[in-house]
C-alpha positions as CSV (number, residue, x, y, z in Angstrom):
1,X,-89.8,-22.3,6.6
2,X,-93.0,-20.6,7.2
3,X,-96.1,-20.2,4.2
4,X,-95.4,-16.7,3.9
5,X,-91.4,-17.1,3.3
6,X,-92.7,-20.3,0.8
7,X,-94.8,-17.8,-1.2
8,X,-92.6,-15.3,-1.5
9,X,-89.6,-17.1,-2.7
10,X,-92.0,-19.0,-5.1
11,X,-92.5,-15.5,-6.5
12,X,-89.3,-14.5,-6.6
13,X,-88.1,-17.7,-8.4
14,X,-91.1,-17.1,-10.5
15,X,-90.3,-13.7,-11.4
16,X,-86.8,-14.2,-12.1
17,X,-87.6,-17.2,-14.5
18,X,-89.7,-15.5,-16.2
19,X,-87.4,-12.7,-17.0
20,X,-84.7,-14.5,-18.2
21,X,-86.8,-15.1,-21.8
22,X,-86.9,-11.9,-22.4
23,X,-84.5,-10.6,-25.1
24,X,-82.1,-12.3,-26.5
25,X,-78.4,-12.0,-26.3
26,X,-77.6,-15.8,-27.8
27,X,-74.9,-18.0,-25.6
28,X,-72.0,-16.7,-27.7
29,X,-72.9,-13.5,-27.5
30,X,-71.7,-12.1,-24.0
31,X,-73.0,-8.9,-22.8
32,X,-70.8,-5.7,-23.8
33,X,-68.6,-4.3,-20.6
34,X,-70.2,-1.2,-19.5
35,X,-68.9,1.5,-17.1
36,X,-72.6,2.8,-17.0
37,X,-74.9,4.4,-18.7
38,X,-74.0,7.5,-18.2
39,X,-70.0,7.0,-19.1
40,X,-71.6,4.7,-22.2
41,X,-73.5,7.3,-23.5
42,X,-70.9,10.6,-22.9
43,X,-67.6,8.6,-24.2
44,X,-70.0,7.9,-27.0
45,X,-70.1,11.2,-28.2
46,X,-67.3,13.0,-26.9
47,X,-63.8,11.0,-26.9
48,X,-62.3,13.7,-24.4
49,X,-65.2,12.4,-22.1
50,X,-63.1,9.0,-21.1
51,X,-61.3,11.3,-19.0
52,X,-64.4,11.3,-16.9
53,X,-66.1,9.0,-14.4
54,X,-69.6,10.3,-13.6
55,X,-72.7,7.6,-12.5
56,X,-74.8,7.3,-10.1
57,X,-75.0,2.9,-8.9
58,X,-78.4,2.5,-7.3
59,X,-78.8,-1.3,-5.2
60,X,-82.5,-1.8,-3.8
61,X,-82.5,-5.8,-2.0
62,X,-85.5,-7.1,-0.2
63,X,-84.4,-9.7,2.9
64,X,-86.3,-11.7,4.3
65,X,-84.4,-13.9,7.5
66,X,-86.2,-16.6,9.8
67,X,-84.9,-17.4,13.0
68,X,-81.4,-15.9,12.4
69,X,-79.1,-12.8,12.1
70,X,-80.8,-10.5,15.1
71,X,-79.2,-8.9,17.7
72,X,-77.2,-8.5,20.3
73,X,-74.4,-10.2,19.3
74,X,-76.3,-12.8,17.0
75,X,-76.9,-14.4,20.5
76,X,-80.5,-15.5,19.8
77,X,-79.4,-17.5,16.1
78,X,-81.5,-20.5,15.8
79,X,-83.6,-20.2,19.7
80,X,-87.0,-21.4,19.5
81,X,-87.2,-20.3,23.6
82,X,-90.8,-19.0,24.1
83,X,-91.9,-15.2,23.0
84,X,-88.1,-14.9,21.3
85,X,-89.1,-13.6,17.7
86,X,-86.0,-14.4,15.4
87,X,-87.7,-13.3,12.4
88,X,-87.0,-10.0,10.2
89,X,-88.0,-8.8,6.9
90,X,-86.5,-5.2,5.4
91,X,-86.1,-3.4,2.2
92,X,-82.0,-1.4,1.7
93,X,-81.4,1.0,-1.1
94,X,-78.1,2.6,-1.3
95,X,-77.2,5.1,-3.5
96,X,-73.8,5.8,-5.0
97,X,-72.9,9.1,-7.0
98,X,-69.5,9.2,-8.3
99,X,-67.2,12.0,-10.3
100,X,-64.0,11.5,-10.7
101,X,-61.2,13.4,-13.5
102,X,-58.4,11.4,-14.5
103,X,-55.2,12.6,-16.6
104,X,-52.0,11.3,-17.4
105,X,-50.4,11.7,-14.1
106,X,-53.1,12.4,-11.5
107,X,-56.4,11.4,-10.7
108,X,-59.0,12.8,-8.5
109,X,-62.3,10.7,-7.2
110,X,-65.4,11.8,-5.0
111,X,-68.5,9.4,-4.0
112,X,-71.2,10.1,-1.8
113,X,-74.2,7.4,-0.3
114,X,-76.8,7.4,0.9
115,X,-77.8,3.8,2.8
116,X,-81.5,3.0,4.4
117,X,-83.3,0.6,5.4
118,X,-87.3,0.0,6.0
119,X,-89.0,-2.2,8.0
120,X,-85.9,-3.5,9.8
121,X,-86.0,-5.0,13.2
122,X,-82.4,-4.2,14.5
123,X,-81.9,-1.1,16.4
124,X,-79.4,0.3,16.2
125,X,-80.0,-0.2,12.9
126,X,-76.1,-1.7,11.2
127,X,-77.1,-0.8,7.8
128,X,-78.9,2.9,7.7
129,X,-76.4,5.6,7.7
130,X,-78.2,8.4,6.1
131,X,-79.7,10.8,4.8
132,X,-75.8,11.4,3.3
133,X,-72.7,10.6,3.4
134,X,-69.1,10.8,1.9
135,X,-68.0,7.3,0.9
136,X,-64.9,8.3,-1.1
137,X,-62.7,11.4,-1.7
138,X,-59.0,10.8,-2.8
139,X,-56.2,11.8,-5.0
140,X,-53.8,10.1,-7.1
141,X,-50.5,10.8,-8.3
142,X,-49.1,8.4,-10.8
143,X,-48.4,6.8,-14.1
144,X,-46.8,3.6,-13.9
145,X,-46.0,3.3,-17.8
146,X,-43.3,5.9,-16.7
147,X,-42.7,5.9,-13.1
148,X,-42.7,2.9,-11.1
149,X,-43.8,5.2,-8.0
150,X,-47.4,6.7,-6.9
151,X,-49.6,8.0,-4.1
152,X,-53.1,7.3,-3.4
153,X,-54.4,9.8,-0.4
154,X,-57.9,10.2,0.9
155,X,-61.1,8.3,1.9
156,X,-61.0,5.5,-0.4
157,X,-61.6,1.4,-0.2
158,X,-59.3,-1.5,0.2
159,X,-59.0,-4.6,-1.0
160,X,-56.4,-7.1,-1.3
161,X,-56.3,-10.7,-2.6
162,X,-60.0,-12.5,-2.3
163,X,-61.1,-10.6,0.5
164,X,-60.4,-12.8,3.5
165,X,-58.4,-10.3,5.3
166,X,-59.3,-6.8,3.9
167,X,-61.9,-5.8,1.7
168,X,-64.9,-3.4,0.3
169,X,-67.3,-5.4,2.0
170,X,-70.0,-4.3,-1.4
171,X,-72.5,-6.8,0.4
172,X,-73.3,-4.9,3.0
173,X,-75.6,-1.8,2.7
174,X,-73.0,0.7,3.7
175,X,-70.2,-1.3,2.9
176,X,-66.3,-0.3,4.2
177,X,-63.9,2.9,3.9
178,X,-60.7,3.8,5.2
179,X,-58.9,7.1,6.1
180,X,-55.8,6.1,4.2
181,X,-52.1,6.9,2.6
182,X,-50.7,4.2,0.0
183,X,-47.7,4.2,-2.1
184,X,-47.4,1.8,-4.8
185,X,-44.1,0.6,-6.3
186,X,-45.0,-0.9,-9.6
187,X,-42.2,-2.2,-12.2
188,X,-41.9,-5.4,-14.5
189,X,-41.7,-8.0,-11.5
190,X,-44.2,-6.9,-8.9
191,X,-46.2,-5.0,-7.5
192,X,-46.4,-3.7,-3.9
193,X,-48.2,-1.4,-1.5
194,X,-47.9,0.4,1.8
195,X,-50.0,1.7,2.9
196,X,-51.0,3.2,6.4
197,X,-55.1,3.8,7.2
198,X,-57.6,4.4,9.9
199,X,-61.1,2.8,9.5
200,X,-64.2,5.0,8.8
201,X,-67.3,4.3,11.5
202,X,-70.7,4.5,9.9
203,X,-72.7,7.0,12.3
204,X,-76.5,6.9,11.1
205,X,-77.2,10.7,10.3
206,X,-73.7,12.0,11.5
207,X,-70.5,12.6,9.3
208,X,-68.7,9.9,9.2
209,X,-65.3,10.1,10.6
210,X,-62.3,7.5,11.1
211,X,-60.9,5.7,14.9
212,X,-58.1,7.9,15.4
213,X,-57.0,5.4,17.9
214,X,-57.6,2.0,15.8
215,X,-54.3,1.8,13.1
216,X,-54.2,-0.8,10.4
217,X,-51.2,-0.3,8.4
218,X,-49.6,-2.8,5.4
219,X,-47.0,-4.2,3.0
220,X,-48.8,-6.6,-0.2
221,X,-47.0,-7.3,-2.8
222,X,-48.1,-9.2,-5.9
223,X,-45.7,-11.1,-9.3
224,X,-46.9,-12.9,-11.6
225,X,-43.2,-13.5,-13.0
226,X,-43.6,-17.4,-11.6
227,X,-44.7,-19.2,-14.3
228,X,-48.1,-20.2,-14.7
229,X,-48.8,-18.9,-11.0
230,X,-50.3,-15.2,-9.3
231,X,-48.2,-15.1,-6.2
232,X,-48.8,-12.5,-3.5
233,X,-46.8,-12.0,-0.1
234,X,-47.5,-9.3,3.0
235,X,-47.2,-8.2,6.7
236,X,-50.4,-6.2,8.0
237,X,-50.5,-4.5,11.5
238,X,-53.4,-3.4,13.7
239,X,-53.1,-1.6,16.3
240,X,-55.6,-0.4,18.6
241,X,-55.3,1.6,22.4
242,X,-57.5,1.1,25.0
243,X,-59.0,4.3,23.9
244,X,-60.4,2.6,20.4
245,X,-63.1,0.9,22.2
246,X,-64.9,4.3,22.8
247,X,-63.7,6.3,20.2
248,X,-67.3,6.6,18.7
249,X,-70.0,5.8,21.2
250,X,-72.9,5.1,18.1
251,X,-70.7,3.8,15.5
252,X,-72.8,1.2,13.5
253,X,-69.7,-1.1,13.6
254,X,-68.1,-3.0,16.7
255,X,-65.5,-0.7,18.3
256,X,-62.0,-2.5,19.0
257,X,-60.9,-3.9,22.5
258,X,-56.7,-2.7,23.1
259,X,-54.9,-4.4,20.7
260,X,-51.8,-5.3,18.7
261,X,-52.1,-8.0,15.8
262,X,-49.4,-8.7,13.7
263,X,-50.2,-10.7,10.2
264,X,-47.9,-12.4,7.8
265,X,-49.0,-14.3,5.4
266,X,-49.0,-15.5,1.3
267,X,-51.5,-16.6,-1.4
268,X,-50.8,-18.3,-4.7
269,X,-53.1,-18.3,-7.1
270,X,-53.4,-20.4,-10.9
271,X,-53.6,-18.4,-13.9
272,X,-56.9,-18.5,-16.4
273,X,-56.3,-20.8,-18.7
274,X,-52.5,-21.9,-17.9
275,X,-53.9,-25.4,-16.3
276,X,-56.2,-26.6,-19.1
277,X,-60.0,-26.8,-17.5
278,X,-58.1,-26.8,-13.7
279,X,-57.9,-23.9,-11.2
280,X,-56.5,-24.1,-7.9
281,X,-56.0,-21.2,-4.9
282,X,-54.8,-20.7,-1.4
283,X,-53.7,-18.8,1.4
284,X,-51.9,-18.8,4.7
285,X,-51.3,-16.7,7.7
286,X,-50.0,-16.7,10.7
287,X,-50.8,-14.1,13.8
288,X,-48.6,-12.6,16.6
289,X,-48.7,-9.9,19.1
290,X,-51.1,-8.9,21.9
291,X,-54.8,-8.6,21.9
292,X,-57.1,-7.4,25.5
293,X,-60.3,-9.2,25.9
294,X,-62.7,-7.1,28.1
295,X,-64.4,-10.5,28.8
296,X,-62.0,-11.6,31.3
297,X,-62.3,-8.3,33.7
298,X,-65.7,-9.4,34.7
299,X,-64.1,-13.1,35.6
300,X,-61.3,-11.6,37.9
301,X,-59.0,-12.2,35.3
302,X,-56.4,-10.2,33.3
303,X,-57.8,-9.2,30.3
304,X,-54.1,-9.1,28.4
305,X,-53.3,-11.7,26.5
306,X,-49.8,-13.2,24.3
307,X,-51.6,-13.3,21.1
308,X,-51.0,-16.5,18.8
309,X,-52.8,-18.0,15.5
310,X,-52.9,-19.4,12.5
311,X,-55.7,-20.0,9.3
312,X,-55.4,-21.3,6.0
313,X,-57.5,-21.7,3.1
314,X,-57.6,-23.9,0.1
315,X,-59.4,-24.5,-2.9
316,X,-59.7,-26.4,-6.5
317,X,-62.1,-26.2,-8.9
318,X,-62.8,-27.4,-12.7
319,X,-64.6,-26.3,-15.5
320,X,-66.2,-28.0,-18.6
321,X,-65.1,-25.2,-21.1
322,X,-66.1,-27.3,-24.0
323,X,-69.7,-27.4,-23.0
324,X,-72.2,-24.4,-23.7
325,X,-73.4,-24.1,-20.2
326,X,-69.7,-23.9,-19.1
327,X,-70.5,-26.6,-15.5
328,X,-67.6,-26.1,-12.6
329,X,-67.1,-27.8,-9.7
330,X,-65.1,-26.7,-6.7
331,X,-64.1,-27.9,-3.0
332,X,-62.5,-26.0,-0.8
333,X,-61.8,-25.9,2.9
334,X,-60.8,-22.9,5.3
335,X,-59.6,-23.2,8.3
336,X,-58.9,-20.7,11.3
337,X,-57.5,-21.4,15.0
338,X,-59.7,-21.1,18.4
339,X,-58.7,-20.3,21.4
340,X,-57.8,-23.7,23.7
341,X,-58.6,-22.1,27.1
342,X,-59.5,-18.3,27.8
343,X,-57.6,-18.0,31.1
344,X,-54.5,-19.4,30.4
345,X,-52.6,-16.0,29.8
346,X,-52.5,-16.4,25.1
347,X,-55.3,-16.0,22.9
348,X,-55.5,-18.3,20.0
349,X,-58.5,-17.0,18.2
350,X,-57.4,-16.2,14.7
351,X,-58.4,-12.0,14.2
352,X,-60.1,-12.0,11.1
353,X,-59.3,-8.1,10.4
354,X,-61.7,-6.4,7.8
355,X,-63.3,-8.8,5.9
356,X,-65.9,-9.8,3.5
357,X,-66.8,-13.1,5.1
358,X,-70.2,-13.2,2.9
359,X,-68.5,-14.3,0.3
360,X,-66.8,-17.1,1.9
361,X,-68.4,-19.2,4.4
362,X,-72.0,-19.6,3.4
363,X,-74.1,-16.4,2.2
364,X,-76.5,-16.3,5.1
365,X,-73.7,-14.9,7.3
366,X,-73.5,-17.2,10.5
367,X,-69.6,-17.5,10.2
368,X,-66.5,-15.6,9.8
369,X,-63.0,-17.1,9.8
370,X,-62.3,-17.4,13.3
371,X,-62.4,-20.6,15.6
372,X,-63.3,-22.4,12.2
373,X,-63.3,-25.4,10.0
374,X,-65.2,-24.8,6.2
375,X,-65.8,-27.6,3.8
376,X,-67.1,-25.8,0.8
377,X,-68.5,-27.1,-2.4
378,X,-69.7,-25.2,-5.3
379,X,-71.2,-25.9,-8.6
380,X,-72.4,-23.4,-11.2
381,X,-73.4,-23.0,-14.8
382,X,-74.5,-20.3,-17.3
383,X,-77.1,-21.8,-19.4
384,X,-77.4,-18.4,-21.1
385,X,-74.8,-15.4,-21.4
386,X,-76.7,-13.3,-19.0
387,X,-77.4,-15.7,-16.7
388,X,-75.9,-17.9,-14.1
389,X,-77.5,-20.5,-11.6
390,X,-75.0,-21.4,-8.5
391,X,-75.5,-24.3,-5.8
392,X,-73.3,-24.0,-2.4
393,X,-73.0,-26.6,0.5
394,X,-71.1,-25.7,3.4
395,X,-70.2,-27.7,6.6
396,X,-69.2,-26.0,9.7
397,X,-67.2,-26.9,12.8
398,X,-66.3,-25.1,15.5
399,X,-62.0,-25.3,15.6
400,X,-61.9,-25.7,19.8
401,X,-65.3,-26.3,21.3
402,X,-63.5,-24.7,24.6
403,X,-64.0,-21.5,22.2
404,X,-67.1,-19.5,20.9
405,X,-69.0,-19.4,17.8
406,X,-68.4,-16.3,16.6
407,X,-70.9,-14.7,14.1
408,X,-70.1,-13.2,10.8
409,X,-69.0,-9.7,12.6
410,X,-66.3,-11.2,14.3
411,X,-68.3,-10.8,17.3
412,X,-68.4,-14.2,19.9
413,X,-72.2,-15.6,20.7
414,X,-72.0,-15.5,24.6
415,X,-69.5,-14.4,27.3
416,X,-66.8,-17.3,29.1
417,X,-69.7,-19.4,30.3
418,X,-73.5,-19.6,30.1
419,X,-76.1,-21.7,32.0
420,X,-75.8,-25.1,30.3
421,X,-78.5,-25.6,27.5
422,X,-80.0,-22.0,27.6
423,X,-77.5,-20.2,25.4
424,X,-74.1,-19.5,23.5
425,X,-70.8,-19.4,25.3
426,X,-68.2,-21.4,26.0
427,X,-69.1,-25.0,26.1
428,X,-66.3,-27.7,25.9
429,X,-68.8,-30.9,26.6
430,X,-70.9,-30.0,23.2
431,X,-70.5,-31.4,19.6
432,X,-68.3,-29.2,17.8
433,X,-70.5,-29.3,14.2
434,X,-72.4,-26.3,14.0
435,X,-74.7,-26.9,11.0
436,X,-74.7,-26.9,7.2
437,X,-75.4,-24.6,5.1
438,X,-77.7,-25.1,1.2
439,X,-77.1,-22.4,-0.8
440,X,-79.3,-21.5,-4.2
441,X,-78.4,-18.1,-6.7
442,X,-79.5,-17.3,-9.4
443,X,-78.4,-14.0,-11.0
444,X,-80.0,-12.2,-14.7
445,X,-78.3,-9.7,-16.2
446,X,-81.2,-8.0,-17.9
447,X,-79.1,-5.5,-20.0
448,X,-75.2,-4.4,-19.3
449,X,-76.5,-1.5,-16.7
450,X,-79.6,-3.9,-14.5
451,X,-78.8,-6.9,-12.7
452,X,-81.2,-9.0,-11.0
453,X,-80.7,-11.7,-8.6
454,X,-82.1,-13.9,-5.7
455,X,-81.3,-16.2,-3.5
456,X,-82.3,-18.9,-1.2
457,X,-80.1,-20.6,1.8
458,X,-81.1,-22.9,4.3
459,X,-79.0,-23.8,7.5
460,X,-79.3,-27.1,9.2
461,X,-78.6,-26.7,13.0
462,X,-75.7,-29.1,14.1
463,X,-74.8,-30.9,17.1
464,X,-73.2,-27.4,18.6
465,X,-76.2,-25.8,18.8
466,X,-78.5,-28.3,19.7
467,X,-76.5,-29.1,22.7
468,X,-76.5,-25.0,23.1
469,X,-80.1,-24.6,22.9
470,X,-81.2,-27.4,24.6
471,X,-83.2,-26.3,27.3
472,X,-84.9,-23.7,25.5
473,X,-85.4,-25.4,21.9
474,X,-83.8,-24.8,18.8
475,X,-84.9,-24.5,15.0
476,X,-83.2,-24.1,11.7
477,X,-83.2,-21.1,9.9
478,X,-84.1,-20.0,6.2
479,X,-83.0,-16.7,4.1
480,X,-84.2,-15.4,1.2
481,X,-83.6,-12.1,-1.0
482,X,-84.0,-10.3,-4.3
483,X,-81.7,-7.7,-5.4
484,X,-81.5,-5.4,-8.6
485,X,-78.7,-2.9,-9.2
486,X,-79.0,-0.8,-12.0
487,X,-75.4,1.3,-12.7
488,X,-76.3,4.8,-14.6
């Protein structure tokens, strides 16, 4: 970690410190809920204004990464080869305005963004889509209290369970959208959507539009009839022609090879408060259909492949409820399958669909679930109602060193096979530990419309790629950020 990152993060730390004395909310006096300042202050004064959802959410993070996270393809994560600068620095804003009316049967929603970045190395650029654009539009039809039927139609996000498999993706600058159609059957058992959607490709200064030619479609369902227990179930398809893979020439996103990925799967998770000071969570899918991997064209080889996987994730945790500062400890471990050997005619890598890994497997975004193992342990505590301090280690292994290490897009580091020691591909011979990861968070709620927080990770390089690197050299790599979102 260089001076400059050293002093920076001191400041940071500093800053935030100092900032947490100010006021004084008391430790058993948690902060009020607030649909912002704007809904706060017109539902105030008007009580036909809760009808109304109007605010504008404004997110400004400064990021500083050493020697990780560049591109292409995250192949350069952790080189130390001479003249390769793996260092960036940038400021993102993005701006949210919402409106949305809601009665006793319908509701209708529009959002618009704007996303930019400053002083940011990558081009193209994965998190500046600007000057404008439309994030959501929809409409609902609905009220479950008397119909256990709805619809939900229009640009509009989706998330399901923790995020493993489909979610918002708020992290990133732009985040995710889909071109979608749900119905939801809702009655006193369960719950359970289907939907059918196309995913929205951030263009950088061009209306945004969906893959006409990349379908993701759905059944979740959710009952929380089994005692003591949140139990959801669900089949998700995606599939993509050959013509997805060039259905927008400068989308900001990887475009999809020719696929056809079929996902069933379940997650079970405790109820607050039903298991004392215990909590406990999991999930499982398997994978089946057909995927194409470009890759193997250049090789001679044909590029469709049987598609088969598997990943599971589980997780415990506990928390001292009795104590002021409210201390929990968790361990967890994910898993997700590799692929044993790339010409054999079956593709084993687990497809990690449309994520938000950052949550997951360490927040300075060298992993995603695919070719995976995860051991996970967290620890937090909230030594003040506004605040909370949070300590992550993670340990990572590659599932099938006859595999890649795939970065947090989903995207592999290399092609089938590299020169040995000067870069990522396939390479059976190496150690399959590919570092660990020290996270540190610390987050200050100054009021209930500004949030502040930073955070510091640090990833020690494994045995993976040191062997990768050899040749060239290898280092480990440091992240640092500040973030403050204020919601008017």
């Amino acid at each position: 970690m260089t001076s400059l990152t050293k002093n920076t993060f001191g400041a940071i730390l500093f800053g935030a410190l100092f900032s947490s004395q100010a006021g004084d909310y008391g430790l058993n006096s948690p902060l009020r809920p607030s649909q912002g300042y704007l809904n706060d202050t017109l539902r105030a004064s008007n009580p036909y204004a809760s009808q109304w959802n109007v605010g504008v959410n404004y997110r400004v993070r400064y990021e500083i990464h050493e020697n990780g996270n560049l591109p292409p393809l995250s192949a350069r994560d952790f080189s130390d080869a001479p003249g390769v600068d793996n260092d960036n620095s940038y400021l993102l804003q993005r701006v949210r305005a919402r409106a949305g009316y809601t009665a006793e049967w319908f509701e209708l929603f529009g959002e618009a963004r704007h996303s930019s970045s400053t002083g940011d190395d990558r081009n193209p650029n994965p998190e500046s889509d600007g000057p404008a654009d439309l994030h959501q539009a929809y409409a609902y039809v609905g009220n479950h209290k008397e119909f256990p039927l709805s619809l939900k139609i229009g640009r509009q996000e989706l998330s399901y369970g923790d995020e493993r498999l489909v979610g918002a993706f708020a992290w990133n600058n732009i985040g995710r959208v889909f071109d979608a159609a749900k119905v939801r059957w809702q009655n006193a058992w369960f719950g359970a959507d289907i939907f059918t959607s196309r995913l929205v490709l951030p263009d950088d200064n061009q209306f945004n539009v969906s893959n006409d030619y990349d379908q993701f479609s759905g059944v979740y369902a959710t009952t929380r009839k089994i005692p003591k227990i949140m139990l959801d179930a669900y089949f998700l398809s995606r599939n993509a022609s050959d013509r997805a893979a060039f259905s927008q020439p400068s989308s900001l996103v990887p475009m999809p090879s020719a696929r056809d990925i079929y996902s069933f799967g379940t997650r079970l998770k405790s109820n607050p408060d039903d298991w004392n000071n215990w909590d406990f969570s999991g999930e499982y899918v398997a994978q089946f259909g057909h995927f194409n991997d470009p890759r193997l064209v250049a090789a001679g080889l044909n590029p469709s492949l049987k598609h088969e996987a598997f990943a599971a994730y589980t997780g415990f945790g506990y928390t001292w409820k009795d104590s002021s500062i409210t201390p929990r400890l968790g361990l967890e471990y994910n898993y997700a399958s590799g692929d044993g050997n790339p010409r054999d005619g079956s593709h084993g890598t687990f497809e990690n669909l449309f994520p938000t890994n950052h949550k997951f497997y360490g927040f300075m975004d060298f992993a995603s679930l695919q070719n995976l193992h995860n051991l996970r342990l967290q620890s937090s505590i909230k030594p003040a109602a506004r605040i909370a301090l949070a300590a992550e280690g993670h340990l990572l292994w590659l599932a099938n060193t006859s595999d890649n290490f795939y970065n947090v897009g989903g995207a592999p580091r290399g092609g089938i096979g590299t020169t040995p020691g000067t870069g990522y591909g396939i390479n059976p011979t190496h150690s399959g530990f590919t570092g660990a990861e020290v996270d540190l968070v610390a987050t200050y709620n100054i009021n209930s419309y500004i949030q502040l927080e930073v955070m510091y990770g640090h990833y020690f390089r494994g045995g993976y790629v040191k062997d990768t690197l050899k040749s060239v050299g290898s280092q480990d790599a440091d992240f640092v950020y500040i973030q403050t979102v204020f919601n008017f």
